[in-house]
LUMDRENPA-692139 format. One record per residue (C-alpha): residue in three letters; z, y, x. Coordinates in steps of 0.1 Angstrom, whole numbers. Layout:
# residues N
+------+-------+-------+-------+
: resn :     Z :     Y :     X :
+------+-------+-------+-------+
:  ala :     Z :     Y :     X :
...
+------+-------+-------+-------+
END
This chain:
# residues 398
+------+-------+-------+-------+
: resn :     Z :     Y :     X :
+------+-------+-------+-------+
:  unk :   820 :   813 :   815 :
:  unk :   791 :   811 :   842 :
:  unk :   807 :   785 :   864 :
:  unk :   805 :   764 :   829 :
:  unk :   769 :   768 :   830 :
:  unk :   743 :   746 :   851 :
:  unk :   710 :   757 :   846 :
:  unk :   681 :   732 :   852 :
:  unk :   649 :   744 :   872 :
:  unk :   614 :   749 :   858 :
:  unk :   602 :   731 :   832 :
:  unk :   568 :   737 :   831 :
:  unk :   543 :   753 :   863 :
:  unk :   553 :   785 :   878 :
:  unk :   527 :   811 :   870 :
:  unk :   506 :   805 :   904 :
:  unk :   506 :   770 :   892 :
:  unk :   528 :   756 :   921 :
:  unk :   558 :   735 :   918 :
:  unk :   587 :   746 :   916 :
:  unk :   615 :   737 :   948 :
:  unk :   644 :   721 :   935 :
:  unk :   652 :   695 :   905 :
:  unk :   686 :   690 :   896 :
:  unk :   687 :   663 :   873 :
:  unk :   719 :   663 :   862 :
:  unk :   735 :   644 :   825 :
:  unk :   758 :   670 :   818 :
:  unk :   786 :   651 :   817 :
:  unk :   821 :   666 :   826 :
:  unk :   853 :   683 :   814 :
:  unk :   842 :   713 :   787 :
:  unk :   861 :   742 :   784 :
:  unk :   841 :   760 :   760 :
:  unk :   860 :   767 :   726 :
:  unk :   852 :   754 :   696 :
:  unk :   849 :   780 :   670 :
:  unk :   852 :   778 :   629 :
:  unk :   825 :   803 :   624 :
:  unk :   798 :   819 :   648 :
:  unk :   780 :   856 :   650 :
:  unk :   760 :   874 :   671 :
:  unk :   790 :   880 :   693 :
:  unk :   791 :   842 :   700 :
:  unk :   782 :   827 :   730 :
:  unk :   753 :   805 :   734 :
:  unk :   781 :   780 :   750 :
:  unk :   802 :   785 :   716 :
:  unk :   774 :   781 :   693 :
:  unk :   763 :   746 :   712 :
:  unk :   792 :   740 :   711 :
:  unk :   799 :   743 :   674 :
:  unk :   762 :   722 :   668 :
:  unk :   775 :   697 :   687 :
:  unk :   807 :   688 :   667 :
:  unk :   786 :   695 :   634 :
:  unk :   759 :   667 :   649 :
:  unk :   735 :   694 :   643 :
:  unk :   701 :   679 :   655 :
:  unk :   686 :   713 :   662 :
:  unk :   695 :   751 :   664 :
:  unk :   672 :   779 :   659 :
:  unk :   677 :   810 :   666 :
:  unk :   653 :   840 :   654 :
:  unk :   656 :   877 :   655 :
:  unk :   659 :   893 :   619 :
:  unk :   675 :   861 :   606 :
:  unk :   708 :   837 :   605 :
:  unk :   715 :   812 :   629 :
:  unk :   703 :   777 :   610 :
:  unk :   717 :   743 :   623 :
:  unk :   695 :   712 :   612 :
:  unk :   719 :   689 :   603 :
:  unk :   707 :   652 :   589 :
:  unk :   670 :   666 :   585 :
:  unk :   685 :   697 :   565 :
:  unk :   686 :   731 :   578 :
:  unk :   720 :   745 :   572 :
:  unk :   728 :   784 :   576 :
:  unk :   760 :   791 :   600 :
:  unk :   761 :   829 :   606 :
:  unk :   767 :   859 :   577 :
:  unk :   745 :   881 :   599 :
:  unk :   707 :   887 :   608 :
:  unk :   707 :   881 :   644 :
:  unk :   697 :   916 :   666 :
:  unk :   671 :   913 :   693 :
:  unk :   698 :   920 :   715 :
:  unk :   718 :   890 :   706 :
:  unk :   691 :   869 :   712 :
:  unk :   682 :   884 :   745 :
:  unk :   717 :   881 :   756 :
:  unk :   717 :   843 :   746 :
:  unk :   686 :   836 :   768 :
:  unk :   693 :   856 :   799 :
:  unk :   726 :   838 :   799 :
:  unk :   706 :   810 :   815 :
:  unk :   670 :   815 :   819 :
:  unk :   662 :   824 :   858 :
:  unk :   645 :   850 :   870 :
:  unk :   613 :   832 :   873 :
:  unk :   615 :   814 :   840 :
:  unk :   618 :   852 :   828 :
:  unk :   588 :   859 :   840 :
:  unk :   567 :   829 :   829 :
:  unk :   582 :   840 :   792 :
:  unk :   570 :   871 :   794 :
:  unk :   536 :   866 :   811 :
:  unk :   526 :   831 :   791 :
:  unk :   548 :   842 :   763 :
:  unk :   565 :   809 :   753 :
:  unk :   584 :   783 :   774 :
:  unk :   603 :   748 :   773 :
:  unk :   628 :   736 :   797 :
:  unk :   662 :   714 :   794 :
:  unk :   696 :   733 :   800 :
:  unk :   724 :   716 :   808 :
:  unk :   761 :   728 :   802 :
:  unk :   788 :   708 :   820 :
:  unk :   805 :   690 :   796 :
:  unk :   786 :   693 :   770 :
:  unk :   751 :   678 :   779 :
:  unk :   715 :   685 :   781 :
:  unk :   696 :   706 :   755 :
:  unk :   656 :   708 :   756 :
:  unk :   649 :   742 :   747 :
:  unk :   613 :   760 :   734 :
:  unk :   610 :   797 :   734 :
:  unk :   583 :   820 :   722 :
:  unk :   574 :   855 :   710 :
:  unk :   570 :   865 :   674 :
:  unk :   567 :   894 :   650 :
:  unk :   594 :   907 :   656 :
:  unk :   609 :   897 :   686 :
:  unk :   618 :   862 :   699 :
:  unk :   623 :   826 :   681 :
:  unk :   641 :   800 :   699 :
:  unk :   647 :   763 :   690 :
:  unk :   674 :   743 :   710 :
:  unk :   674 :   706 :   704 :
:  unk :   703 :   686 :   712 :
:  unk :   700 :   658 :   730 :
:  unk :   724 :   626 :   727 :
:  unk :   751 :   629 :   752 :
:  unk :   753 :   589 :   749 :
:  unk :   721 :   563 :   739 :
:  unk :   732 :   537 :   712 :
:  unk :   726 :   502 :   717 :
:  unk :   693 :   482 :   706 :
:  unk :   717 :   469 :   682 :
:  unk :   731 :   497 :   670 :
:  unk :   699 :   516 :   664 :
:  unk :   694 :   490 :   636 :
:  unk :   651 :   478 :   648 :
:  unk :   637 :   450 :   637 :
:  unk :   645 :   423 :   660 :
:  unk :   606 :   421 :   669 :
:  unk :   608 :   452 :   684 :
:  unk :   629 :   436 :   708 :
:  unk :   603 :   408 :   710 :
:  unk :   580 :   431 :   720 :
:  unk :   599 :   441 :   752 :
:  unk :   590 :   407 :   765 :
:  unk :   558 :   412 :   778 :
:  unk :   551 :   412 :   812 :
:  unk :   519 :   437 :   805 :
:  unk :   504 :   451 :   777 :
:  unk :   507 :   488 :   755 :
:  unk :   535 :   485 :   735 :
:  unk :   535 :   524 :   712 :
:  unk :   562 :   543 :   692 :
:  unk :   548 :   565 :   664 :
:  unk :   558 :   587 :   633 :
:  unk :   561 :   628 :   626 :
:  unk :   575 :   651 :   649 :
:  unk :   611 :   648 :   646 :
:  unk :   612 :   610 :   637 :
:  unk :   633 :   602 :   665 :
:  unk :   604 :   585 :   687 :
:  unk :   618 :   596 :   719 :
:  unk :   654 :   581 :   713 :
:  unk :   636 :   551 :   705 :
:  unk :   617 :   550 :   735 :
:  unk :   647 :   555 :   755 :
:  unk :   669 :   533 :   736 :
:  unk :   640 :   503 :   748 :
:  unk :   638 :   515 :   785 :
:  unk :   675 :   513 :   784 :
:  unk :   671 :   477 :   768 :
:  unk :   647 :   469 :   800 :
:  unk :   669 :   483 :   823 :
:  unk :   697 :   461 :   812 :
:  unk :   681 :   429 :   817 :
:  unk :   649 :   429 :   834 :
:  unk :   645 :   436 :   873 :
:  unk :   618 :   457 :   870 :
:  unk :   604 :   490 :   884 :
:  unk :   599 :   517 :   857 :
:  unk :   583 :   551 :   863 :
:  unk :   585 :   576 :   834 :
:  unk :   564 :   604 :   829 :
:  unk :   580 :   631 :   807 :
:  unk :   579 :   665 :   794 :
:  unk :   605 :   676 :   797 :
:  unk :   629 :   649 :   809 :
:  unk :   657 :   642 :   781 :
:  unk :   680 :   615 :   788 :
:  unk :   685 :   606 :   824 :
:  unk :   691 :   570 :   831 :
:  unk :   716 :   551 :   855 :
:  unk :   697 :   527 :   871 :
:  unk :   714 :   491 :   862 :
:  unk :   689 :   459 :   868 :
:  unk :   657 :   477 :   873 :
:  unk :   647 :   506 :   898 :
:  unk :   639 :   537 :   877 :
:  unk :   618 :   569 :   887 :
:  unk :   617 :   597 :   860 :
:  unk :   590 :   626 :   867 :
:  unk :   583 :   658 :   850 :
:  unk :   555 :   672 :   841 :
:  unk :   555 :   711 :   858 :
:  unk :   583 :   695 :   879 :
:  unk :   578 :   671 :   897 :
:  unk :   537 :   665 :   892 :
:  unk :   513 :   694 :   879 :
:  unk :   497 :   670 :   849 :
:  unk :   500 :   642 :   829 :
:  unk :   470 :   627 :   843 :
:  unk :   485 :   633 :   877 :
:  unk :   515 :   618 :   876 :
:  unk :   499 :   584 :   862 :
:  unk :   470 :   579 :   885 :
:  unk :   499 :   582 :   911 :
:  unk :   524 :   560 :   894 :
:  unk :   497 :   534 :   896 :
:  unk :   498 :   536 :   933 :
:  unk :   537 :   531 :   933 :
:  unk :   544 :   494 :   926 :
:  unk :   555 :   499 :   890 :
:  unk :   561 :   469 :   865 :
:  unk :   568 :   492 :   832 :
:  unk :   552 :   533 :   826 :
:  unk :   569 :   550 :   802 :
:  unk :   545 :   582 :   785 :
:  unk :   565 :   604 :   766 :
:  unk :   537 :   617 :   752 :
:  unk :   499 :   600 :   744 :
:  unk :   475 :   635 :   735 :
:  unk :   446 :   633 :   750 :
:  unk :   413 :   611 :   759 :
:  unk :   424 :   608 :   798 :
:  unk :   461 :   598 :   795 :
:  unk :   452 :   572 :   768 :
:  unk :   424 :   558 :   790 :
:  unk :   447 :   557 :   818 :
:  unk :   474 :   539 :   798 :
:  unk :   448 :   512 :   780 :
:  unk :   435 :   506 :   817 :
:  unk :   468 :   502 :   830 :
:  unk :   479 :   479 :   801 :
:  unk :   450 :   459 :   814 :
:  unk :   459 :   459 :   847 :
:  unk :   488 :   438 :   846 :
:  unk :   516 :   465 :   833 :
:  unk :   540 :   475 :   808 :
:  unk :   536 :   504 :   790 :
:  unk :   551 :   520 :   766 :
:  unk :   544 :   553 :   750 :
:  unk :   546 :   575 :   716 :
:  unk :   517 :   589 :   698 :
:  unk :   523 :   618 :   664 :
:  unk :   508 :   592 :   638 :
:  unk :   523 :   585 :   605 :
:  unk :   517 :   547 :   604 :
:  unk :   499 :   518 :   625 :
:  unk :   467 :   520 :   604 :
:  unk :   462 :   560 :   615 :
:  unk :   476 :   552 :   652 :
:  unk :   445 :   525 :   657 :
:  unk :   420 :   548 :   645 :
:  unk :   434 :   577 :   665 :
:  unk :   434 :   558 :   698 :
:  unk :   396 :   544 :   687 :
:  unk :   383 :   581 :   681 :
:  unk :   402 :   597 :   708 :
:  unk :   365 :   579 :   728 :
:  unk :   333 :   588 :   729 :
:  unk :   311 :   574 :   699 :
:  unk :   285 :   556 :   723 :
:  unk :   323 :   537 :   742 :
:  unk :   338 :   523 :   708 :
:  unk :   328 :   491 :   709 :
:  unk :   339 :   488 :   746 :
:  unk :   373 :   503 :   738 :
:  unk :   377 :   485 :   702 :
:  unk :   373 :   455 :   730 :
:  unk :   400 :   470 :   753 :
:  unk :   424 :   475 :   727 :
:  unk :   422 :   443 :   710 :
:  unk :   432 :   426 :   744 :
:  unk :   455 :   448 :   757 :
:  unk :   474 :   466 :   726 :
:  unk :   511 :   444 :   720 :
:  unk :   526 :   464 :   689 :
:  unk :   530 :   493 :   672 :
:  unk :   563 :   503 :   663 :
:  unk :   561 :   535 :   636 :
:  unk :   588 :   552 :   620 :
:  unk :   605 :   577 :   597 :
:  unk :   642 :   590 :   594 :
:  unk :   655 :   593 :   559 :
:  unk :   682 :   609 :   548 :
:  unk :   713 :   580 :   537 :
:  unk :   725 :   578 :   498 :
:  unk :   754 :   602 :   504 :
:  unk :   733 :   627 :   525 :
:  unk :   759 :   626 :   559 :
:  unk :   734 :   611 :   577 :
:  unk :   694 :   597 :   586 :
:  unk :   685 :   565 :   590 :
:  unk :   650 :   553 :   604 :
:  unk :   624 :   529 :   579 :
:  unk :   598 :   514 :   601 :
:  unk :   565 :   497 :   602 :
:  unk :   563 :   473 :   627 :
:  unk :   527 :   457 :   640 :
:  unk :   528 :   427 :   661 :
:  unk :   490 :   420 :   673 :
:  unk :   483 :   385 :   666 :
:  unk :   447 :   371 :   664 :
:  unk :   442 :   388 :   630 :
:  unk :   451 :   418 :   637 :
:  unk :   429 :   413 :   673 :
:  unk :   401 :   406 :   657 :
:  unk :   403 :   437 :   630 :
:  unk :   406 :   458 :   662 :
:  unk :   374 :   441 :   682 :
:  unk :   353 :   444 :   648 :
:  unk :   365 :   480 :   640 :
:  unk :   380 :   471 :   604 :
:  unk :   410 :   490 :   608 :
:  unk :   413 :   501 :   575 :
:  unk :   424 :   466 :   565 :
:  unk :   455 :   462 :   589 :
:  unk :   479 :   474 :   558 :
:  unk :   471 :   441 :   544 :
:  unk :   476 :   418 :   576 :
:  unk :   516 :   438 :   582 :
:  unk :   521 :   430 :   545 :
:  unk :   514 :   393 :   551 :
:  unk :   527 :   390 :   581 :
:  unk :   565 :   389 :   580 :
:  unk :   569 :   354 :   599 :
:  unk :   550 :   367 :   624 :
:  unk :   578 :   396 :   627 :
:  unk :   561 :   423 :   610 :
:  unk :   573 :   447 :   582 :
:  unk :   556 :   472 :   561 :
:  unk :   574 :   510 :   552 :
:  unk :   577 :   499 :   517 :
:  unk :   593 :   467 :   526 :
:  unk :   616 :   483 :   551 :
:  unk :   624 :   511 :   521 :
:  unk :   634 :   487 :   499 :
:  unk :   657 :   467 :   524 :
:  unk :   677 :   499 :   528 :
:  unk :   674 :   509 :   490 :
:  unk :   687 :   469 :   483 :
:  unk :   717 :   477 :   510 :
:  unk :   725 :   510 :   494 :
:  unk :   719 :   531 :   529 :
:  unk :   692 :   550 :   512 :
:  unk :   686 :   565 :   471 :
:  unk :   662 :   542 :   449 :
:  unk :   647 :   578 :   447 :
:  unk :   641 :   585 :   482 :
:  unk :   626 :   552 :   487 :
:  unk :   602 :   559 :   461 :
:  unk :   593 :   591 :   475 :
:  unk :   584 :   579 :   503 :
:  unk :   571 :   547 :   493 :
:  unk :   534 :   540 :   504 :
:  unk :   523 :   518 :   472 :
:  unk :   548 :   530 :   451 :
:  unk :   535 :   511 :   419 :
:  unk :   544 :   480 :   445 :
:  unk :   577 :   497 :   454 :
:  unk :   590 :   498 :   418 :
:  unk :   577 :   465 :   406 :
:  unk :   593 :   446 :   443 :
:  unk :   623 :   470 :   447 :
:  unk :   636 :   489 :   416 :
:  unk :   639 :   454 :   395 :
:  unk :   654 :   436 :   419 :
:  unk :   681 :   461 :   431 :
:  unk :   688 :   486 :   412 :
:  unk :   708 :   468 :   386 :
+------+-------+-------+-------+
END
């Protein structure tokens, strides 16, 4: 089974911190002759078991030493082995593709997170690290094919808010939420039908895109540049229109991005915030106390939207489907930014449908009203929920 196997270099530095030589950034597309089995065990493959995920549309598998394998399947973890995993199981599963100097970082830094691709059956970002006992392992799977703008169901002012020629456009919610489809689902949008130059700046790269209309350069992060910071003070240097930032976590990459934004660019980004309210303040107190008022000032002019979301599980439970909070900046919402009264932005999204916004709740109750999701989900997860039952339950769930 090793000539079914393609192993992607390095994810991350190498432990003398240099880069490592080759990047083969393949999609994993091709013929697969792995078989599909009916049940797996520690005698599986890795190949097998991925494979099995795959035609479950298991989200996730983990794999930890002294337990089952668990598939998450539609946000619910899902046991698919009768046996606790050995050590040597798991061992066998990860030198199966890790190289030798992966090995090493492992077992010098003690965790590690890289894509693997297997012909024919994709790309799959992986995350390992040491535990008591032994080893834990998480493989995500990542979509062999993106969905349309369309399909994925946004609010059509998300697709509004591709429009700008410059400007910080971010994509927020939980880890897990689905922000990184999103983001890639709008870059594909971009790519489609703007002639543009995007750079991407990733950790680790997921989907890999065919350039269509625009020119696209995907970078790594430990792969291709040794930092985040790195790799966008020199995209800034390489003609781009759009930056896409997998990732905004600390004071210099969202400095870099706002300034950039400024500067008569794109970008686009995620952030680990539950809603647009949390994602202001977070991006406000990521500065200095004595620099609010100039970055309040920055982000007022420069911010575009915020696009925040959650997957729910659908009425039947076969499935998730996102809710989202959408934030188009308009003057109002300008002006709460520039005067530091965030805490009143609920109010403006609530108010401001015409202007293409929607709140959670109301975006809860439009899947409640279309029977996608339970009139008990939605409540759960309702923000006002004395709002959600007096707007949603009487109207829809006679």
């Amino acid at each position: 089974m090793d000539d079914l196997k393609t192993n992607e270099n390095l994810s991350i530095l190498s432990v003398e911190g240099s880069l490592p030589e080759k990047f083969i950034g393949t999609t994993g597309q091709g013929d697969c002759r792995v078989q599909s089995l009916e049940r797996i065990s520690n005698e599986s493959s890795l190949e097998e078991i991925l494979k099995r995920a795959r035609n479950l549309k298991a989200s996730d598998v983990h794999f930890s030493v002294g337990k089952e394998i668990f598939f998450k399947i539609h946000g619910i973890l899902k046991m698919q082995s009768e046996d606790n995993l050995t050590k040597e199981a798991v061992d066998r599963f990860i030198d199966s593709f890790l190289n030798a100097e992966q090995k090493n970082i492992l077992n010098t830094r003690l965790d590690i997170e890289l894509v693997h691709v297997i012909e024919g059956m994709g790309r799959f970002r992986v995350s390992i690290m040491r535990k008591t006992p032994g080893i834990d392992m998480t493989i995500r799977l990542i979509p062999e094919t993106l969905v349309s703008f369309d399909e994925m169901g946004m609010p059509e002012s998300c697709r509004e808010l591709l429009q700008w020629s410059q400007g910080l456009v971010l994509i927020t919610g939980p880890i897990g939420c689905g922000k990184t489809t999103t983001l890639a689902v709008m870059c594909e949008l971009i790519n489609q039908t703007r002639n543009e130059h995007i750079i991407s700046i990733e950790s680790p790269i997921e989907i890999v895109y065919t350039p269509k209309s625009s020119q696209i350069t995907q970078r790594e992060i430990g792969l291709h540049t040794l930092s985040q910071d790195n790799a966008l003070r020199a995209a800034l240097r390489q003609d781009p229109d759009i930056l896409l930032i997998s990732d905004l976590r600390d004071l210099s990459t969202i400095q870099l991005a706002a300034t950039a934004a400024e500067t008569g660019h794109l970008v686009l980004g995620t952030m680990n915030t539950n809603d647009a309210a949390q994602t202001l303040i977070r991006l406000v107190n990521s500065f200095p106390p004595q620099d609010r008022e100039l970055v309040q000032n920055m982000i007022s002019e420069s911010l575009r939207g915020i696009i925040c979301q959650q997957l729910i599980p659908t009425k039947n439970r076969d499935n998730l489907v996102a809710a989202y909070e959408v934030l188009v900046v308009n003057a109002a919402i300008s002006n709460l930014i520039h005067k530091g009264s965030l805490e009143q932005v609920f109010q403006v999204i609530e108010t401001g449908k015409a202007e293409g916004m929607t709140s959670f709740d109301a975006s809860l109750i439009e899947l409640v009203k279309n029977d996608v999701i339970s009139w008990e989900e939605g409540a759960s997860r309702a923000v006002n929920k004395r709002e959600f039952e007096k707007i949603g339950y009487k109207r829809y769930s006679t």
